[in-house]
C-alpha positions as YAML, in Angstrom:
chain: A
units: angstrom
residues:
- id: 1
  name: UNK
  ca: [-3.20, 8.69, -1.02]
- id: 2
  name: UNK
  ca: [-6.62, 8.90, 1.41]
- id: 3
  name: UNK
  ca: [-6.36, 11.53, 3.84]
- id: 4
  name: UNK
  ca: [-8.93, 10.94, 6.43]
- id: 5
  name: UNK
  ca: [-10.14, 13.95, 8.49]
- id: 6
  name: UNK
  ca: [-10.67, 12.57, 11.54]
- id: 7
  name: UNK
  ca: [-11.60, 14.65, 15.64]
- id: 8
  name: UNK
  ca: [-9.17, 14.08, 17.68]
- id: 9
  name: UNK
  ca: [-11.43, 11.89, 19.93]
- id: 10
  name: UNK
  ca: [-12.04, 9.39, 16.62]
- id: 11
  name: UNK
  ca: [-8.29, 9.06, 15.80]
- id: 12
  name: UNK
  ca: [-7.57, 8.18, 19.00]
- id: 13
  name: UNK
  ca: [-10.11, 5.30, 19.29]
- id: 14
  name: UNK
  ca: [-9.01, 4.30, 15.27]
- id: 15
  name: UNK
  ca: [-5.38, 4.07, 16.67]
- id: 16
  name: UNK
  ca: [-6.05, 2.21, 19.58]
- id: 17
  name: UNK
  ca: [-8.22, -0.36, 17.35]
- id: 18
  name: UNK
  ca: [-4.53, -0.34, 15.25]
- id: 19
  name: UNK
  ca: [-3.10, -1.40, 18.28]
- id: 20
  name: UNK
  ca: [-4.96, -3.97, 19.41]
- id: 21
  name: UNK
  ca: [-4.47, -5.41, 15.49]
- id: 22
  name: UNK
  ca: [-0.68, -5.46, 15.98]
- id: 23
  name: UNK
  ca: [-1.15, -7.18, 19.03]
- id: 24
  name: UNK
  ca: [-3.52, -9.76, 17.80]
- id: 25
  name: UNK
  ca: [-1.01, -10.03, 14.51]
- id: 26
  name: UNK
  ca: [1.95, -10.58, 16.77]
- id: 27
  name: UNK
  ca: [-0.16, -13.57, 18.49]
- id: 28
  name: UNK
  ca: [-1.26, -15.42, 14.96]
- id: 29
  name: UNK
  ca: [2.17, -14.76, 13.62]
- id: 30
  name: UNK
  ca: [3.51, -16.70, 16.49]
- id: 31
  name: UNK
  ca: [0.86, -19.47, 16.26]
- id: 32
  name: UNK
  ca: [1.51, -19.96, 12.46]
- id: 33
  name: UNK
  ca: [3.24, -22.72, 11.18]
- id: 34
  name: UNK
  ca: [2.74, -21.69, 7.25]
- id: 35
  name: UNK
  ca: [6.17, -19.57, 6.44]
- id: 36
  name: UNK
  ca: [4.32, -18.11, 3.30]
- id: 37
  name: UNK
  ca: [1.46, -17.15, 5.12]
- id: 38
  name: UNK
  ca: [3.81, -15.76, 8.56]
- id: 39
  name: UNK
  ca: [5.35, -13.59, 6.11]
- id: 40
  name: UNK
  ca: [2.24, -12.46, 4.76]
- id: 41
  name: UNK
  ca: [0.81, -11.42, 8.83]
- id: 42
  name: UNK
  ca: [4.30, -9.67, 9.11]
- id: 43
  name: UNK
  ca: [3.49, -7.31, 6.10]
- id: 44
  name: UNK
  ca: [0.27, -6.12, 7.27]
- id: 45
  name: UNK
  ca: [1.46, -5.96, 11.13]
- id: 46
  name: UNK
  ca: [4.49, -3.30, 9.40]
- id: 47
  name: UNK
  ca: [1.70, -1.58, 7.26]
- id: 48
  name: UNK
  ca: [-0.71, -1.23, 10.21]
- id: 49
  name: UNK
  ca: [2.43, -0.09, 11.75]
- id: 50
  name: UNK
  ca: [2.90, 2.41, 9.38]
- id: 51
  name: UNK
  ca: [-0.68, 3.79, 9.52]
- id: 52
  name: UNK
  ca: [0.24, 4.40, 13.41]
- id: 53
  name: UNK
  ca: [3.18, 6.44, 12.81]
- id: 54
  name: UNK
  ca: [1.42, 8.57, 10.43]
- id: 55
  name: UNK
  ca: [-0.53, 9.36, 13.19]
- id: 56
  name: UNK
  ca: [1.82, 10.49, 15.37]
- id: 57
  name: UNK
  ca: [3.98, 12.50, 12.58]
- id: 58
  name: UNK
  ca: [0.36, 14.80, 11.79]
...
């Protein structure tokens, strides 16, 4: 696993460039008419997800 060490000020901005992702995931995912490729947007949006709540839990 990558640990990043990152200032307070520098997580903050990484987690609200996360955010903005999820958002911009749960617009495509929406939009998309491919099933395989919905699913696919889905996974990262939960990964991305996941990286957020990391935050949060440190």
């Amino acid at each position: 696993m990558v640990k990043l060490n990152l200032a307070p000020q520098e997580e903050q901005v990484f987690a609200e460039i996360l955010k903005n992702l999820v958002a911009d995931l749960r617009m495509e995912i929406a939009d998309t008419d491919s099933m395989e490729f919905r699913e696919k947007l889905k996974d990262r949006k939960r990964l991305i997800i996941r990286v957020l709540e990391s935050f949060s839990a440190n």
